[in-house]
N, C-alpha and C positions, 0 to 999 in steps of 0.2 A: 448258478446254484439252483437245485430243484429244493422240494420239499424234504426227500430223503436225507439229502445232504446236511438241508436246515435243519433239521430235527437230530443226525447225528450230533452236531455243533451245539444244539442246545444242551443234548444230556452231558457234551463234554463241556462245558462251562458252567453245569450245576453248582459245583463250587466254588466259581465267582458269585454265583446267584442267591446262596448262604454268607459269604462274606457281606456280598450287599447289603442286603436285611441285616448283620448282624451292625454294622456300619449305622445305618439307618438308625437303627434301635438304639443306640447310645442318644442323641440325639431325640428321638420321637420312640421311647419306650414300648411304643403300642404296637408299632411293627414285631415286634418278640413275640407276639400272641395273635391266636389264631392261625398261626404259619401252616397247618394242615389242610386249612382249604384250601393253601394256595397249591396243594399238589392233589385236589378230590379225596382229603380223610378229611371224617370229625365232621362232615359237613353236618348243617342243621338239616331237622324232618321238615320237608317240603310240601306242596299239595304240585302233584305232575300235571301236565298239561295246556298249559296256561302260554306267555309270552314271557320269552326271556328278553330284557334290555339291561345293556352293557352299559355304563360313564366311566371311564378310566378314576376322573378324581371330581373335586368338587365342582368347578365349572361345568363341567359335562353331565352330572348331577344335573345342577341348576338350570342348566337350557333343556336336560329330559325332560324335569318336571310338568312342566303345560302337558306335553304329549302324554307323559304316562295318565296325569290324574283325566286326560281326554278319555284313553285308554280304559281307565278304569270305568268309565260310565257309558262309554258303548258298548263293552262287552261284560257284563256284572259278572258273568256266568266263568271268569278266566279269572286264576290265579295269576299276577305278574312278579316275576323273579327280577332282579335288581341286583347286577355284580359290581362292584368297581376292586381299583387295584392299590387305594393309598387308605390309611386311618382316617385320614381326613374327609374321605368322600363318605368312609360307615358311616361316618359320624354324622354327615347330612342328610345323607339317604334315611337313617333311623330318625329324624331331628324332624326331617319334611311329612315322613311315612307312618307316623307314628302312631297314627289314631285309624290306620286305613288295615282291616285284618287280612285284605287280601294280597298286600304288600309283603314279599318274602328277600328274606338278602343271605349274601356271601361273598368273600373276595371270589375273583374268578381266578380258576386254577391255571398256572403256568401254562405255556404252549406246547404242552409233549400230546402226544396223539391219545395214551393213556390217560392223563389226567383230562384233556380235551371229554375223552369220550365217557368216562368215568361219571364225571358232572352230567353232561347228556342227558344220561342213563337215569342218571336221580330226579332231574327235574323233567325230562318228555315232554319237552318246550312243543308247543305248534308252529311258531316263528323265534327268531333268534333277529332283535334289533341291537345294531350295534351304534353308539352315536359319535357323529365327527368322523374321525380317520384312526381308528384301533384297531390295524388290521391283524388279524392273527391265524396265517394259514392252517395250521392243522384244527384248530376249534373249526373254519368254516366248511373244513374237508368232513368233518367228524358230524358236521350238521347236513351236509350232502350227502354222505353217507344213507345217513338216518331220514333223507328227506325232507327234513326241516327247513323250512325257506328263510333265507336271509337277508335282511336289508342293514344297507348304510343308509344311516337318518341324518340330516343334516352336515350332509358331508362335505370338505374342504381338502384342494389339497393343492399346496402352492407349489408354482413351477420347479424350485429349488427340490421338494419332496417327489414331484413327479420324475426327475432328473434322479432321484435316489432308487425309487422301482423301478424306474427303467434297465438301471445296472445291473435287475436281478432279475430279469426276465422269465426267467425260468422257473424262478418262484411264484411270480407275480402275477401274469397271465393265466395261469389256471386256476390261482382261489379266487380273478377276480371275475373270471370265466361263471365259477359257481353259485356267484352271489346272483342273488330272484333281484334283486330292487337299489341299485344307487342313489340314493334323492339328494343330489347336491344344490347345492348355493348361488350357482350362476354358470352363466353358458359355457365358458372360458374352463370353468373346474370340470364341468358333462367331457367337453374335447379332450381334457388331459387325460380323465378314463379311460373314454373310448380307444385313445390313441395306446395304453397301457393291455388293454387286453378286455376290458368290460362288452359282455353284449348290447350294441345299441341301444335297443329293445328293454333294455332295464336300469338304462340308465333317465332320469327323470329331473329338471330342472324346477324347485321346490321354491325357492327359496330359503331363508337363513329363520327359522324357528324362532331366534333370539328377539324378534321385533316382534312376534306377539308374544313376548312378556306383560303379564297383567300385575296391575297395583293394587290391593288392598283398600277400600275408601278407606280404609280407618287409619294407615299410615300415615297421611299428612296431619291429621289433626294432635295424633299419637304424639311424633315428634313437636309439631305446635307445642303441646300441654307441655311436653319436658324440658322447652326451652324456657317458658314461662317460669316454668318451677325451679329454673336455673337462675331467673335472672337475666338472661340471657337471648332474650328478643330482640334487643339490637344490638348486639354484638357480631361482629361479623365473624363465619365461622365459617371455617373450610376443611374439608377434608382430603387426607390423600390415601388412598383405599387398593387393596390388595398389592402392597409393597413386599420389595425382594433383599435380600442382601446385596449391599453397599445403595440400597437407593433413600436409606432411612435418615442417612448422614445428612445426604442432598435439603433434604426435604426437612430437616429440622433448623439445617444450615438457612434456607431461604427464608423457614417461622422467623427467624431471629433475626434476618434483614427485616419481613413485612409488620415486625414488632416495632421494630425501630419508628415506622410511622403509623400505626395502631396498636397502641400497648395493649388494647384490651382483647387481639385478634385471640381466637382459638382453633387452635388445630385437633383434629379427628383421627391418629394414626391409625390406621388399621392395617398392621403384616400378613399378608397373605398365608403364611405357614403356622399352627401354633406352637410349633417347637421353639419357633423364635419371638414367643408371647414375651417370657422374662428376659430375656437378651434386651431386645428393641427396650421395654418397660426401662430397665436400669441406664440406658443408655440415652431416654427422653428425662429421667429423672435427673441425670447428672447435666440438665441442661434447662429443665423448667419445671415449674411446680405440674406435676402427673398424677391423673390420676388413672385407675385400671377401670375399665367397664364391668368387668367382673366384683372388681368390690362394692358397689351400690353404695361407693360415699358421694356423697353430692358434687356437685360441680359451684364453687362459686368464682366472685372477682377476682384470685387469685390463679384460678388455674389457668393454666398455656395449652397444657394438652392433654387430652382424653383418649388413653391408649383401648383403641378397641380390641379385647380380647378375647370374647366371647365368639361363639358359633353360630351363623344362621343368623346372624341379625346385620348385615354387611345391608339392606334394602335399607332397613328404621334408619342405620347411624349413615346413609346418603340425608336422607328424607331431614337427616337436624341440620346440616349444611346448605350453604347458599351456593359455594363453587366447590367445583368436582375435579380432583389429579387421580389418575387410574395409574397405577404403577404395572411394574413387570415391562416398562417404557423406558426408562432412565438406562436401566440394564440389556445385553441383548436377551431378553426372556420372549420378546415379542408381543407382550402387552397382555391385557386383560378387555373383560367385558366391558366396552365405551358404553353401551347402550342402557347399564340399567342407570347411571343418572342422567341420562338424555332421558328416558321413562318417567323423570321426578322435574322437570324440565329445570334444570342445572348447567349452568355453563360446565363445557368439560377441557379439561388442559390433560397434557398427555408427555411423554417426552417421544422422543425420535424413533425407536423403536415395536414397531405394529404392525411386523408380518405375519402375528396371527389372525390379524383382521385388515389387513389390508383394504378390501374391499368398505367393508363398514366405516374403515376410518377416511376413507375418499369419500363417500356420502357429507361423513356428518364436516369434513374439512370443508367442502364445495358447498355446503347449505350454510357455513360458519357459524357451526355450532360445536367446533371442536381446533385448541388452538395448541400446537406442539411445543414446548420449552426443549434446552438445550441442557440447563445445569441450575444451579440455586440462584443466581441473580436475575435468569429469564425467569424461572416458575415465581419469586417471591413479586417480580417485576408487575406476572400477567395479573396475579392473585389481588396486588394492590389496585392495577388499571379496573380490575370488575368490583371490587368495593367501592372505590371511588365513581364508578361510574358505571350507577344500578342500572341504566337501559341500556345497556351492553350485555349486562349478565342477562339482562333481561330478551334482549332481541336472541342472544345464542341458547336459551333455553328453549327460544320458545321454536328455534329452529331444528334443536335436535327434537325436539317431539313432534316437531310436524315428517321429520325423514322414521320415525318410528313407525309413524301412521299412515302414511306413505307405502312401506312396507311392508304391512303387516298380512297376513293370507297363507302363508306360507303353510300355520300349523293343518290348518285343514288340507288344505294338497297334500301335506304328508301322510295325515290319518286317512283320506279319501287311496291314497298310493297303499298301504300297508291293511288296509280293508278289502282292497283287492287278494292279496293274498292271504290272510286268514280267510 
C-alpha cells in the first residue's frame, strides 16, 4: 500500500469514521461536539508560527507536559499549538494549560491530505512534534511539503508494531524517510526504525521522558492534611488507578477479600475513562459504602471506597495512598504509567499485561519495585503482604524511585535534539 492508495481508503471509510464518533458519543457525549476540527472547519483563531505538538489522548498529554512547559521558557517568543484526538485529552491539555496564554488547542484534523494541509495552513507551525508513535502519513507529507521539520518525541515501538509497518512498506518507508528527528526510548526501538525505513542520521536514542516526571513539594503534605482531616492516618489505603472495563469487578472483588482482614482498608478507585465515572460509581456502591471525589462529602470510618472521578488529580489521589495497582494490566490494554507512583515512592502491583512499557516494567521488576498479580486473590493477596509488612512497601518504594532517578536526563536530550532543529 502507498500513500495514494491509503488515502483513497480513508475517504472511502469516512462513514465508518461518522458511525464511530456517533457510537462514541452515545457513551462520551462530548465526542458530538466540536466534530469540525476534526476535518480543519470551525478551527479556533491561532497565533501562526510557533511549534505544533501532537498527544493522541491523556497519557500522551501527561508525559508532553515537562517538554512543552521546557518549551515554553526556552523559546518565550513561540506560540505552542497543542492537538490531541479524545475529549479526554481537551480536557487535560485545557486543565494543565490554563493559565499559560501562549498555549493554543484543537483536535487534530483526520488524515486526508486536505484536512492535513488545511490545519498547516492555519497554524504555519516551525516544527511539528509528534509524541510516542501517532504516525500519520499524509499530515507528515503535508509538513514536508511545507518544510516543516518533524520529530517523533519519546518514541516506542514494540516488535509486534514493527511487524505491523513492516507489512506496509510502501506506506511506511517514505513518511518515515521524511521525519527530521526520531528520539526513541532505547536502542532496541532506534534498530526497529532504522530497519523500517528512518534515516540513520535522525534517528537519536533519548531516553523515555516519563522518568523526568517532577512532584509538586506541596503534594505530599497536601495529601498528608486530607488524610488527617479524614481521620485517616492509619488506615491503610490503597489504590487502584487508571482501571478498564472488566478489571473494576477484579479489583473490588480482592477490597472484599483484603477487608475480610482489615475492616477498616480503603480503596481509591480511579477508571481511567470518565464515561465510565457513573457506571464504576453504582457498581462500587452496590458493594460498599462510596463515595464520589467529585462530591466533596467527606470521607469517614464507614467508607470502603472513594471513587476517583474527577480530572487531573490522578498525582494528589497516588500521593493519599500507601500501595499502588496501575490498571489497563488485568485486561490486554497493555498497561498504564508505572512510573508516576514509583515518583511518590509507592510500592507498585500491576497485573500481567504491559507491553506498553515493557521496557520500564523490567526496570522497576529487576530493582523490586514492581510486583505482577494474576486475578483478585493474588492482587488482594500482594495488597495485604505490604500492610502487614511496612518494610517491604517500604524497600519497593524506595526502589522504584531510585530506577526513576537512575533514569532521568532524558528530557533535556530531547529539548537539546529538537533545538537543533528550530
Amino acid at each position: 500500500m502507498n500513500r495514494t492508495l491509503y488515502t483513497l481508503l480513508f475517504h472511502l471509510g469516512l462513514p465508518l469514521v461518522a458511525l464511530r464518533l456517533f457510537l462514541r458519543s452515545r457513551k462520551a457525549p462530548a465526542y458530538a461536539q466540536r466534530v469540525g476540527e476534526r476535518f480543519a472547519l470551525n478551527l479556533p483563531a491561532m497565533a501562526k508560527g510557533g511549534i505544533w505538538v501532537h498527544a493522541v489522548s491523556v497519557g500522551e498529554s501527561i508525559a508532553a507536559a515537562p517538554m512543552i512547559r521546557a518549551l515554553l521558557q526556552a523559546y518565550p517568543q513561540l506560540p505552542i499549538t497543542i492537538t490531541c484526538m479524545t475529549p479526554t485529552g481537551s480536557e487535560r491539555i485545557r486543565a494543565m494549560f490554563a493559565d499559560e496564554p501562549r498555549v493554543q488547542h484543537c483536535y487534530l484534523p483526520y488524515d486526508l491530505p486536505w484536512a492535513a494541509g488545511r490545519f498547516l495552513d492555519h497554524v504555519q507551525p516551525k516544527l511539528a512534534v509528534i509524541m510516542e508513535t501517532e504516525l500519520w502519513p499524509n499530515h507528515i507529507h503535508q509538513c514536508a511539503k511545507r518544510g516543516i521539520a518533524v520529530a517523533l518525541a519519546n518514541a516506542r515501538l514494540s516488535e509486534r508494531s514493527a511487524r505491523g509497518y513492516a507489512r506496509f512498506a510502501g506506506l511506511t518507508r517514505p513518511m518515515l524517510a521524511e521525519m527530521s528527528l526520531i528520539a526513541v526510548q532505547t536502542e532496541t526501538e532506534a534498530q526497529r526504525f532504522r530497519q523500517l525505513g528512518a534515516r540513520p542520521e535522525c534517528v537519536q536514542v533519548t531516553g523515555s521522558i516519563k522518568f523526568d516526571l517532577s512532584i509538586d513539594e506541596q503534594l505530599l503534605p497536601r495529601a498528608r492534611a486530607l488524610r488527617e482531616q479524614w481521620q485517616a492516618s492509619q488506615r491503610p489505603v490503597w489504590i487502584a488507578a487508571s482501571t478498564h472495563e472488566g478489571e473494576d469487578e477484579v479489583i473490588l472483588a480482592a477490597h472484599r477479600q483484603l477487608r475480610e482482614h482489615h475492616a477498616d482498608a480503603l480503596l481509591i478507585l480511579v477508571p481511567r475513562h470518565p464515561e465510565r465515572f457513573t457506571s464504576v460509581f453504582e457498581l462500587c456502591r452496590g458493594q460498599f459504602p462510596t463515595v464520589r471525589r467529585s462530591s466533596a462529602e467527606p470521607i469517614n470510618a464507614d467508607t470502603a471506597v472513594l471513587l476517583g472521578d474527577t480530572m487531573g488529580e490522578l498525582l494528589f489521589l497516588y500521593a493519599l495512598a500507601d500501595i499502588a495497582f496501575v490498571g489497563g494490566s488485568l485486561v490486554a490494554n497493555g498497561g498504564h504509567n508505572l512510573l508516576e507512583p514509583a515518583a511518590l515512592s509507592l510500592p507498585v502491583l500491576s497485573g500481567p499485561h504491559l507491553f506498553n512499557f515493557l521496557e520500564i516494567a523490567a526496570m522497576l521488576r529487576e530493582a523490586g519495585a514492581l510486583q505482577e498479580v494474576d486475578d483478585a486473590q493474588g492482587l488482594a493477596a500482594e495488597v495485604r503482604r505490604l500492610i502487614e509488612l511496612p518494610r517491604d512497601a517500604q524497600r519497593m518504594g524506595a526502589a522504584g524511585l531510585a530506577v526513576m532517578k537512575a533514569n532521568q536526563g532524558a528530557l533535556k536530550r530531547l529539548l537539546d535534539a529538537l533545538g537543533r532543529l528550530i
